[in-house]
C-alpha positions in Angstrom: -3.9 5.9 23.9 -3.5 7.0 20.2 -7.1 8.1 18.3 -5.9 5.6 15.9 -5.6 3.0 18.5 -8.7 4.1 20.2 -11.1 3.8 17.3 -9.6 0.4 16.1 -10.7 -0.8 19.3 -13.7 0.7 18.8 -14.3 -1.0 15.8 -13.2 -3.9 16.8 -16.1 -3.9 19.2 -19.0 -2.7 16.9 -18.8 -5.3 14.5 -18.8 -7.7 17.1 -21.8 -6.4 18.8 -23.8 -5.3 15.5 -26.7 -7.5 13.9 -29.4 -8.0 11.5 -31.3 -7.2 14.5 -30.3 -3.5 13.6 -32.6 -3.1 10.6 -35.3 -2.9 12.5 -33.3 0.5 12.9 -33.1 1.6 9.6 -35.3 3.6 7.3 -36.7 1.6 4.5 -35.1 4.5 2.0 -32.0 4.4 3.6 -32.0 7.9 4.7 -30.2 9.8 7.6 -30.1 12.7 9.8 -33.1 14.3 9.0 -32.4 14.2 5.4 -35.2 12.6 2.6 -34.2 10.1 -0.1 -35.9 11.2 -3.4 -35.5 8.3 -6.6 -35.5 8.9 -10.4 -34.7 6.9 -13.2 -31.6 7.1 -14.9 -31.5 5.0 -18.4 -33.3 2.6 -17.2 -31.8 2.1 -13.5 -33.4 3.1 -10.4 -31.4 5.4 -8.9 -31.3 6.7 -5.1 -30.3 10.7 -4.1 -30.7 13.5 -2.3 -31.6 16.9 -2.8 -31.4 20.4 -1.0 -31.0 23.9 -1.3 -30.9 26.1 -4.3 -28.1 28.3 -6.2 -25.6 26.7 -8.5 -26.0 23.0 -8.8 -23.5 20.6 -6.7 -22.9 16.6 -7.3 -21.5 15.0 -4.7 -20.1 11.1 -5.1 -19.5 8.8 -2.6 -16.4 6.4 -2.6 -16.2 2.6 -1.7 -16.3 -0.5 -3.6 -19.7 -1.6 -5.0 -22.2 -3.3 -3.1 -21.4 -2.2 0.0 -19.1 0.2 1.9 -20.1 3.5 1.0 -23.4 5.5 -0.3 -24.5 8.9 -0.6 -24.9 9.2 3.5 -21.6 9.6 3.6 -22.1 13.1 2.6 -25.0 13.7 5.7 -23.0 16.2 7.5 -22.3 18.4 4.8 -25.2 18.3 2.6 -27.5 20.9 4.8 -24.4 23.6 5.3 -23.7 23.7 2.1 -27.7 23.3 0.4 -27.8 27.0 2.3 -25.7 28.4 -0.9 -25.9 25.5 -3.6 -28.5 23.1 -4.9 -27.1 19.9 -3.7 -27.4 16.6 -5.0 -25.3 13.4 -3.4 -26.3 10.2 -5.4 -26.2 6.3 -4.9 -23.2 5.1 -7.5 -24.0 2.1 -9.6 -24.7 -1.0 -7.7 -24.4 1.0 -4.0 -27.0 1.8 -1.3 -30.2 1.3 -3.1 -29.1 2.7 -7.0 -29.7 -0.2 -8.8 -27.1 -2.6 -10.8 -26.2 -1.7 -14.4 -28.3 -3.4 -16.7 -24.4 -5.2 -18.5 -21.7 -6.6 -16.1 -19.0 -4.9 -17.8 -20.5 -1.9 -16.3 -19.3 -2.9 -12.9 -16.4 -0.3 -12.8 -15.0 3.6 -12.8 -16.2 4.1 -16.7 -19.5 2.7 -15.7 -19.9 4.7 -13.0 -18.4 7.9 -14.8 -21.5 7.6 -17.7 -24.1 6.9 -15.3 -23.5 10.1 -13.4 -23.2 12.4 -16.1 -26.4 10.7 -17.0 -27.9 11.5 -14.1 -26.8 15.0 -14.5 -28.4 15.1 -17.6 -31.5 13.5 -16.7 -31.6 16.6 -14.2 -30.8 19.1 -16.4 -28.5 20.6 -14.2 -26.1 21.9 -16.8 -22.3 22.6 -15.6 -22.1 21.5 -12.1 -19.6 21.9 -9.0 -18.6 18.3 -8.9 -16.9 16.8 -5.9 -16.0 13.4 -5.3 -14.6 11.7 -2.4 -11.9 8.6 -2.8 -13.1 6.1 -5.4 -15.8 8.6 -6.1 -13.4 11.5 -7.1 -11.9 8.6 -9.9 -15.4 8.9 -11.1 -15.6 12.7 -11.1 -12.2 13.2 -12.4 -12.9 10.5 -15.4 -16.2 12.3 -15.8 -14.3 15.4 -15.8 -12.2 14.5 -19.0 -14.7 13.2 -20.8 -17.2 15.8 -20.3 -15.2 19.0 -19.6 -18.0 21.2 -20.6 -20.4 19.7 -17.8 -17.9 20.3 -14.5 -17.6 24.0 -13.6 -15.6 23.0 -10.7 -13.7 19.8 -9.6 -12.8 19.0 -6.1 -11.5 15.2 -5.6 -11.2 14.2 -1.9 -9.0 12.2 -0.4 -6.6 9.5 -2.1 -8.4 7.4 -4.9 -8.0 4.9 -7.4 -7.4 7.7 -9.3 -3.8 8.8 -7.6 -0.3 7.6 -8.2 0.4 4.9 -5.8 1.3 6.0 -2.6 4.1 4.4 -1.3 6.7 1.6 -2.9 5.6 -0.8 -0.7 2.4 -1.2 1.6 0.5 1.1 3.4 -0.4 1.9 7.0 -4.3 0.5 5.6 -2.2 -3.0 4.8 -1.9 -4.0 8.5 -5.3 -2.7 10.0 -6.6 -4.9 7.3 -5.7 -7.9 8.7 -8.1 -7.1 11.5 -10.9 -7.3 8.7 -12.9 -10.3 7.5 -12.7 -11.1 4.3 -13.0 -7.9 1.5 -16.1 -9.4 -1.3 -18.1 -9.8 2.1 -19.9 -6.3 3.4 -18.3 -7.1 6.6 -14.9 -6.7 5.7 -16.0 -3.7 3.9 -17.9 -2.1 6.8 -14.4 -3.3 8.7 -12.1 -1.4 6.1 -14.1 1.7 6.2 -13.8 2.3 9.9 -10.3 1.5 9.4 -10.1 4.1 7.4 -11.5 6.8 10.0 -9.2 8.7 12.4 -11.3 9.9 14.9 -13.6 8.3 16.8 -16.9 10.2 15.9 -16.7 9.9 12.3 -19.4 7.6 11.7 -22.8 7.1 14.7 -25.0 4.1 14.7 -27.2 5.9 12.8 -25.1 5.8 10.3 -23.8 1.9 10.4 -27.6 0.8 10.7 -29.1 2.5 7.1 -25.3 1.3 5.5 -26.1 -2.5 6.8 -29.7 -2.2 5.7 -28.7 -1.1 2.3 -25.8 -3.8 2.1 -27.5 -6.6 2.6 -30.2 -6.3 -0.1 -30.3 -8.8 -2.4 -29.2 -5.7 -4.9 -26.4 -5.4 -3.2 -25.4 -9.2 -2.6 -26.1 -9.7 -6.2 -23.3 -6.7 -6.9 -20.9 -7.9 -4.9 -21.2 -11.6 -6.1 -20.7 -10.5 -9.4 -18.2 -8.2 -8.9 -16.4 -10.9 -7.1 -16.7 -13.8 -10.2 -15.2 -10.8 -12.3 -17.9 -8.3 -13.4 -16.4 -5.3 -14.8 -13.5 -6.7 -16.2 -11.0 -5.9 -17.7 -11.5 -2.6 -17.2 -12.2 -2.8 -13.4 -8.7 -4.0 -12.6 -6.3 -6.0 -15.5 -6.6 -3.2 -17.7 -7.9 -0.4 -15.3 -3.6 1.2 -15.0 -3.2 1.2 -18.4 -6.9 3.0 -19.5 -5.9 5.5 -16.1 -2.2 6.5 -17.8 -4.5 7.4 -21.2 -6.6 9.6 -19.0 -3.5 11.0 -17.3 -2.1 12.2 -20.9 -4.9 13.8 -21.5 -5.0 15.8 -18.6 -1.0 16.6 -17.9 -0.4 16.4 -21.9 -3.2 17.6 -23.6 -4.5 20.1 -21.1 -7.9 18.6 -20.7 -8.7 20.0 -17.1 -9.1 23.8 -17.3 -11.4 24.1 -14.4 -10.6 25.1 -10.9 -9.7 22.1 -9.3 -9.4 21.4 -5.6 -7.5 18.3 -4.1 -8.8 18.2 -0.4 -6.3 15.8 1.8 -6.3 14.5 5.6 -2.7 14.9 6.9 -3.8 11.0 8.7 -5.1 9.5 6.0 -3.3 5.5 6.1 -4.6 5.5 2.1 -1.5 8.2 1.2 0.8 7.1 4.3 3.6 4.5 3.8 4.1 2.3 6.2 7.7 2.9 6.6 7.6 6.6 7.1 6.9 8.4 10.3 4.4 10.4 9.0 2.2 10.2 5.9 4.5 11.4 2.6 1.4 12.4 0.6 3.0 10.9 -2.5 -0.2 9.5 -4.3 -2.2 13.2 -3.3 1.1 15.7 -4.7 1.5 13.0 -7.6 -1.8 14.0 -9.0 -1.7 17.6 -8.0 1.4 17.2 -10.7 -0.7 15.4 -13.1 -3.4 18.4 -13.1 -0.9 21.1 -12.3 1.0 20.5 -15.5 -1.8 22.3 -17.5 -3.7 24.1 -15.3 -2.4 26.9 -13.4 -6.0 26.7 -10.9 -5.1 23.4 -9.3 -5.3 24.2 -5.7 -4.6 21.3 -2.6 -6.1 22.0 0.8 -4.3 19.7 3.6 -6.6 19.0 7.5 -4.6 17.8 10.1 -5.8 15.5 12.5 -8.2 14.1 9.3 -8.1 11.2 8.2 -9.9 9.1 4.6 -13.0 10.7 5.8 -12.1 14.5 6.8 -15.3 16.1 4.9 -17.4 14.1 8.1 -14.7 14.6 10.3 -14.3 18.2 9.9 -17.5 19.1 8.7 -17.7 22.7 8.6 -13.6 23.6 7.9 -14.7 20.9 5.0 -17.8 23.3 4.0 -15.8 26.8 4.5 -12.8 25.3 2.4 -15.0 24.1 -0.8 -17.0 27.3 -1.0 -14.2 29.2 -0.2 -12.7 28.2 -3.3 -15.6 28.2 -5.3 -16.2 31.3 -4.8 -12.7 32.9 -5.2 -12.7 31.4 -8.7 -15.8 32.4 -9.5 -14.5 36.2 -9.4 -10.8 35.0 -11.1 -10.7 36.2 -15.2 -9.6 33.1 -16.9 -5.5 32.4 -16.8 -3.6 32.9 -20.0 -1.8 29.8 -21.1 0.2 28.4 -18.3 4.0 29.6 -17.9 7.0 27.5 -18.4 10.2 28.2 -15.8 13.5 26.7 -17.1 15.9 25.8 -14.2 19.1 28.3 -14.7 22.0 27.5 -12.7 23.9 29.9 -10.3 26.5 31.7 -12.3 30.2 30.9 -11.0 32.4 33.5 -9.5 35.3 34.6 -11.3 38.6 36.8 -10.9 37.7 40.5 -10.4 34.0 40.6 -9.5 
């Protein structure tokens, strides 16, 4: 039996057997594994994080759809490995885990999110930061990235996003394991499309599931996803979202926004970036970008993880770790690239009588 199919059937069986009895479970700040949820406010909006270590400051974001789905615990098994060289900081996004909602609906979406964490890096005065986000949270740090160039020293988007090209023509391998889901504005069809998105059977613990199904089902979060689903955000969130991402993609493959090091960090087995028609995952959406950020910036570096899928960081904690600082820290002792060269194809010259 496959991983794949093993943790399906997994799943399958957790969110059958899971409860509200499992609050009882769950710290009443939503933390995990040891770590400490600390709470500032941010314009106005109570906002949940954590934060360890000390060196260079490090934002991480968390991906998911608001409301439910994903918080800054995604992040536990990397935060205390990598607070022994940076001061980390992992934050609740707008509307998730126990962050509060924005204060105007048409927050509800990637720009919204974008402004309230470089607020948040302001309110912190944390000055240019290494700034990593994972899925929908790398949208937000690459939107934050191109807006605020100055504040993002390094940029390492994980996984396929919003953010990406699409990934296949058609469907992918996510399409069918979502029909094993209950319905998507409910938390658990969320919860259900998360673990679908795992591929190994250890990514996430009880532990984890108990603090995320706490922080879901707060009448925060029920009041996000209720608004989110009678069309909060628009049109930005989604009838307008393509065309506002193809402005942001000029800027960067155009106008050379991006002239940090950037890291794109992939899982070989991620169904996100893995058409359902081919044998094995394409990467299409991930090597679309990488030409999108390449096209300006000779530091654009991709890392691949086999046997990783949506959620490699967790699955591979420490190769995760070794990889990002790795590549901080080679850039860190890199001078600064000229301009970028251009290569023009030239085609083989022809044979001809006497040579």
């Amino acid at each position: 039996m496959s991983p794949r199919t093993r943790f399906t059937l997994c799943v399958i069986a957790t969110i059958a057997l899971m409860s509200l009895a499992s609050f009882a479970f769950a710290q009443s700040d939503g933390s995990i594994a040891g770590l400490k949820s600390k709470f500032a406010d941010v314009n106005g909006i109570h906002a949940r994080y954590y934060e360890a270590g000390k060196g260079e400051p490090m934002v991480l974001i968390h991906g998911g759809f608001t409301g439910g789905s994903s918080t800054a615990n995604v992040w536990s098994r990397n935060i205390p490995g990598l607070a022994q060289h940076y001061h980390v900081f992992a934050i609740d996004r707008l509307g998730s885990g126990l962050t509060g909602n924005p204060p105007s609906d048409d927050q509800f979406n990637y720009k919204g999110d974008a402004d309230f964490v470089f607020a948040f890096i302001q309110q912190m005065k944390l000055g240019p930061v290494h700034l990593i986000g994972h899925s929908a949270g790398g949208a937000v740090a690459f939107y934050l990235a191109i807006d605020h160039p100055d504040t993002v020293k390094t940029l390492t988007i994980v996984a396929h996003g919003p953010e990406n090209p699409p990934a296949a023509a058609g469907d992918t391998r996510l399409s069918p394991l979502l029909k094993q889901c209950p319905d998507q504005t409910q938390y658990e069809g969320l919860k259900c499309r998360v673990a679908m998105l795992a591929w190994l059977d250890n990514t996430f613990d009880d532990e984890y599931w108990n603090a995320d199904v706490y922080m879901a089902n707060t009448d925060k979060s029920k009041q996000a996803r209720a608004k989110i689903a009678a069309g909060a955000g628009e049109p930005l969130r989604s009838k307008e979202y393509a065309a506002w991402r193809n402005k942001m993609w000029d800027k960067v493959r155009n106008d050379g926004v991006l002239q940090m090091p950037v890291l794109l960090y992939a899982g070989k087995n991620d169904v996100l970036d893995w058409g359902i028609g081919d044998p094995t995952a394409k990467m299409s959406g991930e090597l679309g970008l990488f030409d999108i950020i390449g096209a300006k910036n000779p530091r654009t570096q991709m890392i691949i993880v086999n046997e990783g899928g949506h959620f490699m960081y967790r699955e591979h904690p420490e190769q995760f770790n070794h990889d990002l600082m790795g590549f901080i820290d080679f850039w860190a002792h890199q001078p600064k690239p000229g301009p970028t060269r251009r290569m023009s194809y030239v085609a083989p010259l022809k044979e001809t009588a006497g040579q």
